[in-house]
PDB file of the backbone (N, CA, C, O) and the ligand in Angstrom, with CONECT records:
HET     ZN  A 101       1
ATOM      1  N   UNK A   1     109.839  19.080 117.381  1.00  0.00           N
ATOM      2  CA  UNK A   1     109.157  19.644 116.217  1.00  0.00           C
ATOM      3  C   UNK A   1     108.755  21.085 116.515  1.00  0.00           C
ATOM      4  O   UNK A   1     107.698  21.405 117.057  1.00  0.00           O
ATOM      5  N   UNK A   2     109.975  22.153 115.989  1.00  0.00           N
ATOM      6  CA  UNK A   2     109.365  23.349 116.607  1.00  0.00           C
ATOM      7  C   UNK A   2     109.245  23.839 115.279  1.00  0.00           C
ATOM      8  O   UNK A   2     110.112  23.502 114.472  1.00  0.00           O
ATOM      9  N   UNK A   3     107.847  24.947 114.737  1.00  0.00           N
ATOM     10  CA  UNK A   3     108.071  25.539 113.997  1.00  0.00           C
ATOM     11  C   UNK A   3     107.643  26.953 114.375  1.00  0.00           C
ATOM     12  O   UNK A   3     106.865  27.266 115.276  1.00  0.00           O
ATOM     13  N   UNK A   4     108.309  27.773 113.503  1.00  0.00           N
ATOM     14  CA  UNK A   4     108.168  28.934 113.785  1.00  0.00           C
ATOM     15  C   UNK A   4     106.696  30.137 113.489  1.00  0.00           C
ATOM     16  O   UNK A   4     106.258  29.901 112.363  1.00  0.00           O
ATOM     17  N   UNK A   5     106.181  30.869 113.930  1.00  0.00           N
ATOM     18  CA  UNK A   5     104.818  31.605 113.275  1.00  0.00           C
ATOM     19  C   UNK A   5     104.780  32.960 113.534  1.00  0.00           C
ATOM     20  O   UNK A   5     105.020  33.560 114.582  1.00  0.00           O
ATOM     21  N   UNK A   6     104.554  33.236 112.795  1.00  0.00           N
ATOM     22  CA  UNK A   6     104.153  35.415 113.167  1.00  0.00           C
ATOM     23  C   UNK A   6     102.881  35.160 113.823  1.00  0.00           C
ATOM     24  O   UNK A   6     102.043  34.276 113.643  1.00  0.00           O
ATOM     25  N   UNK A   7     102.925  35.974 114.488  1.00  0.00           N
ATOM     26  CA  UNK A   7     101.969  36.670 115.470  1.00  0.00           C
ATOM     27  C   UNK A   7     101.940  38.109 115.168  1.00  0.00           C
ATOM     28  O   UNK A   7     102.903  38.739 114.731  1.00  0.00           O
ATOM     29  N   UNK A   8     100.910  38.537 115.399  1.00  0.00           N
ATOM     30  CA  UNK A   8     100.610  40.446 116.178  1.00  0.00           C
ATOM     31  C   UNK A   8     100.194  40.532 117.336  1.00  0.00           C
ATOM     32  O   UNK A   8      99.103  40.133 117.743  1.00  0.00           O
ATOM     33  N   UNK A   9     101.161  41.138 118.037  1.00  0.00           N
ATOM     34  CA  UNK A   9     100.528  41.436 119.560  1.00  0.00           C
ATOM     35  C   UNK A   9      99.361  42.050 119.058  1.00  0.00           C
ATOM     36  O   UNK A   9      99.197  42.948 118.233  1.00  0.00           O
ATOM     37  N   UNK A  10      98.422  41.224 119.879  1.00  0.00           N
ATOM     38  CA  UNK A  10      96.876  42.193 120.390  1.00  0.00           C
ATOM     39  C   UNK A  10      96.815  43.332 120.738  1.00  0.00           C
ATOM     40  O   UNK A  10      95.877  44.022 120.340  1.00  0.00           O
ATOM     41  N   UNK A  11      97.862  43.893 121.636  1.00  0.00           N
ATOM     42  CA  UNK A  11      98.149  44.731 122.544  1.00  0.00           C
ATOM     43  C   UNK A  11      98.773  46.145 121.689  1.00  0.00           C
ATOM     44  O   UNK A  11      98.095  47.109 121.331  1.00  0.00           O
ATOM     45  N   UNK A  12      99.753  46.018 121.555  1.00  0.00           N
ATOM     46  CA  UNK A  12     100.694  46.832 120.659  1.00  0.00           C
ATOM     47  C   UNK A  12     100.728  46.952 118.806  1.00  0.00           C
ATOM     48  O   UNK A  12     100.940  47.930 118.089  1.00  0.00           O
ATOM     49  N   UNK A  13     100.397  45.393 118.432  1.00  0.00           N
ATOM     50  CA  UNK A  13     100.263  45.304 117.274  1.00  0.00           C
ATOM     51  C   UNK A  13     101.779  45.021 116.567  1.00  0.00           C
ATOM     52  O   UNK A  13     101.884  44.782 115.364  1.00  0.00           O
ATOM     53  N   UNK A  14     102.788  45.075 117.371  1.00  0.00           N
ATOM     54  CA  UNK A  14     103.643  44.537 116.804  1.00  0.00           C
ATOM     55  C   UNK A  14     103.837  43.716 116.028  1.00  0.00           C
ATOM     56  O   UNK A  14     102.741  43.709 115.468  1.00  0.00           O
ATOM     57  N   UNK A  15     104.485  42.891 115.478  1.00  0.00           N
ATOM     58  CA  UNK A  15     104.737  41.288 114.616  1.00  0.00           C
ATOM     59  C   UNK A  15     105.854  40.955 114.990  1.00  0.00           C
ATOM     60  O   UNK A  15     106.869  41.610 114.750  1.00  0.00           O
ATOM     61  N   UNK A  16     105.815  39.743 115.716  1.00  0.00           N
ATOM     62  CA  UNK A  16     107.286  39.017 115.658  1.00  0.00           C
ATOM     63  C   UNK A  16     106.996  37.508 115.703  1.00  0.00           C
ATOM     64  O   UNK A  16     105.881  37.025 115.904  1.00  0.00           O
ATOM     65  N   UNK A  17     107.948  36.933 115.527  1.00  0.00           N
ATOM     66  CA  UNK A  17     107.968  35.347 115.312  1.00  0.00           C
ATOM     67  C   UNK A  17     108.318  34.232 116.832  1.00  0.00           C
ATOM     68  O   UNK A  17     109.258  34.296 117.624  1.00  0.00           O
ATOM     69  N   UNK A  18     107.614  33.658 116.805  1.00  0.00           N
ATOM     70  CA  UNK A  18     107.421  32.710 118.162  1.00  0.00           C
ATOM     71  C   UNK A  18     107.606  31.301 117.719  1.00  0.00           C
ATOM     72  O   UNK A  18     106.825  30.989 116.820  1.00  0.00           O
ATOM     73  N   UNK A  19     108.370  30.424 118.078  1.00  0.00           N
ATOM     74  CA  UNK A  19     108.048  28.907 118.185  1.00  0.00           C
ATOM     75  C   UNK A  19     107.039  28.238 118.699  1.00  0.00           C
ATOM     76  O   UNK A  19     106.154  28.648 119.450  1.00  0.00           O
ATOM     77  N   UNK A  20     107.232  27.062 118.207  1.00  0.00           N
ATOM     78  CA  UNK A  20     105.084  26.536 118.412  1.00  0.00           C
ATOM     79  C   UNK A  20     106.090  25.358 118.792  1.00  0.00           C
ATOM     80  O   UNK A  20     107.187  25.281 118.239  1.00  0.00           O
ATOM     81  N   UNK A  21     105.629  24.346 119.860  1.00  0.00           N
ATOM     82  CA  UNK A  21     105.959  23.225 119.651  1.00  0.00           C
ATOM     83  C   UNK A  21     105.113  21.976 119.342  1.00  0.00           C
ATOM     84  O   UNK A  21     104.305  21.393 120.066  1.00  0.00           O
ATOM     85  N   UNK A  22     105.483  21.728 118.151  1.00  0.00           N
ATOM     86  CA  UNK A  22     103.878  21.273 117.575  1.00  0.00           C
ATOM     87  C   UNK A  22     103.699  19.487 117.904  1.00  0.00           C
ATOM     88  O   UNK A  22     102.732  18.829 117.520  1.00  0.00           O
ATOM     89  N   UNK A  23     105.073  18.841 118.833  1.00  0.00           N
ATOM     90  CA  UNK A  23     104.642  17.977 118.382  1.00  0.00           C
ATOM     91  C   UNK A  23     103.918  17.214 120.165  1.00  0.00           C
ATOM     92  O   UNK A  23     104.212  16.149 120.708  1.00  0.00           O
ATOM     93  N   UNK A  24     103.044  18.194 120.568  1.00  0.00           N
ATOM     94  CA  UNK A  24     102.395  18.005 121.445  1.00  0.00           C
ATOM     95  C   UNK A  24     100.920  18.003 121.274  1.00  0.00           C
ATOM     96  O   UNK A  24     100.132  17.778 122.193  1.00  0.00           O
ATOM     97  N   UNK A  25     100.514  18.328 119.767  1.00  0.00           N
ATOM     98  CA  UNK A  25      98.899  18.793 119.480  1.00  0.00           C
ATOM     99  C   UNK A  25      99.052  20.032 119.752  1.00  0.00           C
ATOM    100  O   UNK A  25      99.992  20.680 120.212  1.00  0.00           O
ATOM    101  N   UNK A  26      97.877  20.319 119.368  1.00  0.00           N
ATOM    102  CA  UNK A  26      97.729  21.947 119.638  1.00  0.00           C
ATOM    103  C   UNK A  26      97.376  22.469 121.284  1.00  0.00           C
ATOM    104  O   UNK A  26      96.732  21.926 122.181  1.00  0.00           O
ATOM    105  N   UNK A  27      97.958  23.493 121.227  1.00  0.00           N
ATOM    106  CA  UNK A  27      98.209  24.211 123.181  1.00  0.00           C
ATOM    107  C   UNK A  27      97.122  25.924 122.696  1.00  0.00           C
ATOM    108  O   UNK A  27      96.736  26.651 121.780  1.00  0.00           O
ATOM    109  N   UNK A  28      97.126  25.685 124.153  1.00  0.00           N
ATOM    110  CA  UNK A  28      96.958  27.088 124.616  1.00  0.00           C
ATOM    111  C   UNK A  28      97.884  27.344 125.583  1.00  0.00           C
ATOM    112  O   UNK A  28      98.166  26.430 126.358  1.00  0.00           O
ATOM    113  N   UNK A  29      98.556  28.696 125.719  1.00  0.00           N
ATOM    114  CA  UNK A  29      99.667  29.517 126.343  1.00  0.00           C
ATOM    115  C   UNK A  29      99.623  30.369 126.556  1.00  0.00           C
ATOM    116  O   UNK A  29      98.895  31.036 125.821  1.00  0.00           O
ATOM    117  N   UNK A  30     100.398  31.183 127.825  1.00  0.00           N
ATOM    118  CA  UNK A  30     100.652  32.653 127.624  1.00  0.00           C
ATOM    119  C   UNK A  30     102.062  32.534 127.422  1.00  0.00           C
ATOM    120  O   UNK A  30     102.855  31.844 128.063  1.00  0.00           O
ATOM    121  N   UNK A  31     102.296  33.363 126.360  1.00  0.00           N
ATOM    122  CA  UNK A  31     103.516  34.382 126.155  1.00  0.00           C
ATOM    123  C   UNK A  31     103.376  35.866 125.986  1.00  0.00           C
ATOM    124  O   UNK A  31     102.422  36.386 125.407  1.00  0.00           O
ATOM    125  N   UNK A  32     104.448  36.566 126.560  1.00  0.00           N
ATOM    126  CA  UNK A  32     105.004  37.636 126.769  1.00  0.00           C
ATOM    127  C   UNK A  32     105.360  38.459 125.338  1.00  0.00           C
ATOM    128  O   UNK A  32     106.218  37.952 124.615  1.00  0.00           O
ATOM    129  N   UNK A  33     104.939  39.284 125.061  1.00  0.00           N
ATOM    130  CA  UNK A  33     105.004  40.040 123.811  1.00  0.00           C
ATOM    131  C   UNK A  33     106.420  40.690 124.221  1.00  0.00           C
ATOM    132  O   UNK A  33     106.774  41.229 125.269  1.00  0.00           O
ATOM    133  N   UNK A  34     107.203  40.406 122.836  1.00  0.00           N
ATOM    134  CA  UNK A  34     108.750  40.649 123.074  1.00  0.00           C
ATOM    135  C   UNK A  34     109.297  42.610 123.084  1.00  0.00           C
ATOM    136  O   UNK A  34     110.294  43.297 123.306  1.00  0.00           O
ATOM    137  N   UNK A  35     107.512  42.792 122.587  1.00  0.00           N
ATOM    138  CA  UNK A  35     108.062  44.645 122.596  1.00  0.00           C
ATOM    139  C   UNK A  35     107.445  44.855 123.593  1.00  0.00           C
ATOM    140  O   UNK A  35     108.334  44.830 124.445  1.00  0.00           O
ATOM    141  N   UNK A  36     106.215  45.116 124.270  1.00  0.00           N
ATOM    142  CA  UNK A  36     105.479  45.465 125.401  1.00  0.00           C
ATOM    143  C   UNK A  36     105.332  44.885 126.479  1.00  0.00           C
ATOM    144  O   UNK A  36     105.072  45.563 127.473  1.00  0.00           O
ATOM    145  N   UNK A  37     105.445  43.608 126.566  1.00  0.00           N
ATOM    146  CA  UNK A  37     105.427  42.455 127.729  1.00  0.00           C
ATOM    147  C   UNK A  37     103.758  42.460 127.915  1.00  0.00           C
ATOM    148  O   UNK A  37     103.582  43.059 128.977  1.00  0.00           O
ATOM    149  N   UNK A  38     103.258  42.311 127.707  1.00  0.00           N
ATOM    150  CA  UNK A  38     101.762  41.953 127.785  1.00  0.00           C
ATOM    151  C   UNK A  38     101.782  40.394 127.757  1.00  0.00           C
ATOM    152  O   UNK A  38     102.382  39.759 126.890  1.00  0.00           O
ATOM    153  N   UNK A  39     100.973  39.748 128.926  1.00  0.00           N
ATOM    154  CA  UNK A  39     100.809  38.383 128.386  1.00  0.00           C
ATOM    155  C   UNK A  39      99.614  38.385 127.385  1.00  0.00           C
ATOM    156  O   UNK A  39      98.430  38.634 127.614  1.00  0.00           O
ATOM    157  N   UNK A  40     100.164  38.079 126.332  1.00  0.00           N
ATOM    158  CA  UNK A  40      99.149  37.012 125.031  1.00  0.00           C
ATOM    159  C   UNK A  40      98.951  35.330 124.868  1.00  0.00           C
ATOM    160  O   UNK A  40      99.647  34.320 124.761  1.00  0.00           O
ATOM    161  N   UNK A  41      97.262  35.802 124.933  1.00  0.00           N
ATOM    162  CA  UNK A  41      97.055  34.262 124.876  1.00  0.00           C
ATOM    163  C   UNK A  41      97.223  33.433 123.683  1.00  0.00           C
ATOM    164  O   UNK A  41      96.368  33.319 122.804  1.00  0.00           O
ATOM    165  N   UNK A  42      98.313  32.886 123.694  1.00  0.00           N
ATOM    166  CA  UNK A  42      98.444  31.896 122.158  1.00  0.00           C
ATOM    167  C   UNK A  42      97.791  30.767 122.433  1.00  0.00           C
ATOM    168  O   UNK A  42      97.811  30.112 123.475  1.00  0.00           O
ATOM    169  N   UNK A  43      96.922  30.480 120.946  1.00  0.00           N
ATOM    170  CA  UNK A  43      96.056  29.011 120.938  1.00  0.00           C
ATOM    171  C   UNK A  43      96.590  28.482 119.625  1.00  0.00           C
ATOM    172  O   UNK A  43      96.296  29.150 118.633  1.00  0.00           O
ATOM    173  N   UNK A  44      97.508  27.121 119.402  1.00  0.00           N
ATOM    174  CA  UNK A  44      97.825  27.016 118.374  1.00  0.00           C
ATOM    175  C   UNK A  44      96.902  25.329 118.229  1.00  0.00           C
ATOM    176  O   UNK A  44      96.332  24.457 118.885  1.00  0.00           O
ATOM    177  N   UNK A  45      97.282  25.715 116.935  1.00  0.00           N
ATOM    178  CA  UNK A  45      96.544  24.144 116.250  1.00  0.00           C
ATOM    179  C   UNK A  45      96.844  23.002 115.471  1.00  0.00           C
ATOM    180  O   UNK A  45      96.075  23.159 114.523  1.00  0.00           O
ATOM    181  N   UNK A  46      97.337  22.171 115.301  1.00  0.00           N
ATOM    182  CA  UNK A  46      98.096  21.191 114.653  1.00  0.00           C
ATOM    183  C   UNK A  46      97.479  20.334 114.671  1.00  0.00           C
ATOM    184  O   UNK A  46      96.742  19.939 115.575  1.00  0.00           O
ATOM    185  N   UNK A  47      97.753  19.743 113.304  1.00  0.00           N
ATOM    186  CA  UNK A  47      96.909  18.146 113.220  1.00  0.00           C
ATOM    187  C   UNK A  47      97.878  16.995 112.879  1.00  0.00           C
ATOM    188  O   UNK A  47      98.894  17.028 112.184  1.00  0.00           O
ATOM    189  N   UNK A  48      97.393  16.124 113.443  1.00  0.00           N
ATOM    190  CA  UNK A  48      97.758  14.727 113.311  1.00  0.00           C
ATOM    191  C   UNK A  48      98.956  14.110 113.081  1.00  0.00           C
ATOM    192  O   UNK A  48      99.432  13.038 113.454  1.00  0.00           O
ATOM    193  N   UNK A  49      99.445  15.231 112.217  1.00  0.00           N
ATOM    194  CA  UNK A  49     100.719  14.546 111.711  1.00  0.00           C
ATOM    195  C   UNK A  49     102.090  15.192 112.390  1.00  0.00           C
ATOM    196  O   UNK A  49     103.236  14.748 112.338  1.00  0.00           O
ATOM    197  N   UNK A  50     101.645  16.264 112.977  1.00  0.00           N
ATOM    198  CA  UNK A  50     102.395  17.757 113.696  1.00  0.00           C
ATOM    199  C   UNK A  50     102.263  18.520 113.037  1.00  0.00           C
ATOM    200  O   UNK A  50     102.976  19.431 113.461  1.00  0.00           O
ATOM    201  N   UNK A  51     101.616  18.935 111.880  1.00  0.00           N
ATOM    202  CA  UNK A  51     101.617  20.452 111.138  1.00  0.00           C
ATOM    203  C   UNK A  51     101.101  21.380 111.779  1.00  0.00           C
ATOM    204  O   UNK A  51     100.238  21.207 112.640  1.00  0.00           O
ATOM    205  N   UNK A  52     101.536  22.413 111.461  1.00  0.00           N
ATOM    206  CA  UNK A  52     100.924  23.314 112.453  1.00  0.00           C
ATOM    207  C   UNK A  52      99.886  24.389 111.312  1.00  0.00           C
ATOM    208  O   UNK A  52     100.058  25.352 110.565  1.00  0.00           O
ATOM    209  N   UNK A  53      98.847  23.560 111.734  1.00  0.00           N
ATOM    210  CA  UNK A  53      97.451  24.587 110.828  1.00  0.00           C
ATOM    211  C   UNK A  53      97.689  25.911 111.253  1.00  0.00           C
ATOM    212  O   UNK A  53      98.708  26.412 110.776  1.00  0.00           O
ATOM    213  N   UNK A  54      97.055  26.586 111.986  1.00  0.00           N
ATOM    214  CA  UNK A  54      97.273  28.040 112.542  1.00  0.00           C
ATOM    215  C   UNK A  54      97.121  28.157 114.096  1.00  0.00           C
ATOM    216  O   UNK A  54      96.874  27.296 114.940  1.00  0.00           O
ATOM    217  N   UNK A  55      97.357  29.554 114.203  1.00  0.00           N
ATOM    218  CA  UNK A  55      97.809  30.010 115.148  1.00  0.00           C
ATOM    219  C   UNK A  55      96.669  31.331 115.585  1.00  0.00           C
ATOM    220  O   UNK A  55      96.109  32.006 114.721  1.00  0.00           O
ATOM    221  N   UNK A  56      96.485  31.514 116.912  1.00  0.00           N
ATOM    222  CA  UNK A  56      95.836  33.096 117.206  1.00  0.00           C
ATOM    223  C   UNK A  56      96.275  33.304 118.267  1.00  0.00           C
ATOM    224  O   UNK A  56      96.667  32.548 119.155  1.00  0.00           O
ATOM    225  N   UNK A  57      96.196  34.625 118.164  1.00  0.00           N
ATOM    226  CA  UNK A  57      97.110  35.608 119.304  1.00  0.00           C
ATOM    227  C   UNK A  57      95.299  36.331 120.206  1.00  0.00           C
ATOM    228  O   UNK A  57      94.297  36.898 119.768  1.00  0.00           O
ATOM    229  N   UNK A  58      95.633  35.993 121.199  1.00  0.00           N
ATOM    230  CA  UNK A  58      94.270  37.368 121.598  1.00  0.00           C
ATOM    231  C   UNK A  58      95.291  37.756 123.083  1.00  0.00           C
ATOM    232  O   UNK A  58      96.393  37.390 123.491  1.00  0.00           O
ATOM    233  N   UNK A  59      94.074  38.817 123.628  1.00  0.00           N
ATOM    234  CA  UNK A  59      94.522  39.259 124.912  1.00  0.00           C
ATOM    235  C   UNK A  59      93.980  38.480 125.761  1.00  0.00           C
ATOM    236  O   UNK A  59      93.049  37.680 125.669  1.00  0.00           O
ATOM    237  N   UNK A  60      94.800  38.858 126.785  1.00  0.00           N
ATOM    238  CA  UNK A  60      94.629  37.481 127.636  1.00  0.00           C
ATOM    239  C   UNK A  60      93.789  38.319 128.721  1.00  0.00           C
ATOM    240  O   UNK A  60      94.149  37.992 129.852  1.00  0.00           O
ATOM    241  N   UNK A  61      92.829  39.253 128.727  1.00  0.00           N
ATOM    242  CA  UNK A  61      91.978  40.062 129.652  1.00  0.00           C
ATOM    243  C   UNK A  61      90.466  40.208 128.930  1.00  0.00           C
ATOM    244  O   UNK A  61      89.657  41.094 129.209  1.00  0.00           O
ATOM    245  N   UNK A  62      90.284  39.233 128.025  1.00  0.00           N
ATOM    246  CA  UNK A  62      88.878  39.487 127.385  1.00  0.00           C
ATOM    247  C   UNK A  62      88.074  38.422 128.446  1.00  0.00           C
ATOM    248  O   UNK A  62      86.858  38.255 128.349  1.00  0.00           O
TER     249      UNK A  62
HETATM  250 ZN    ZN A 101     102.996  43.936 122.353  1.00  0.00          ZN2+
END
């Protein structure tokens, strides 16, 4: 169950699209921002059924 989500790097501010794999519940991760390479901390959220409610991007140095 992958779905897809925009993000903005924290960092750069870019936008690009990332896969979530939702049918684990919701994660926290680092990924690599595909223009700057910064690790960003993704926290995604899904309920119950696998939907994927939302998503946030922060820096991963706060
Ligand atoms: Zn970036």
């Amino acid at each position: 169950m992958l779905e897809a989500a925009r993000i903005s790097c924290p960092y750069c501010g870019e936008e690009f699209e990332i896969s979530v794999d939702c049918s684990m519940g919701g994660q926290q991760y680092i990924e690599d921002c595909s223009v700057c390479c910064q690790p960003i901390d993704i926290s995604s959220e899904v309920d119950i059924e696998g939907n994927l409610l939302g998503i946030s991007a922060r820096r991963n140095d706060e």
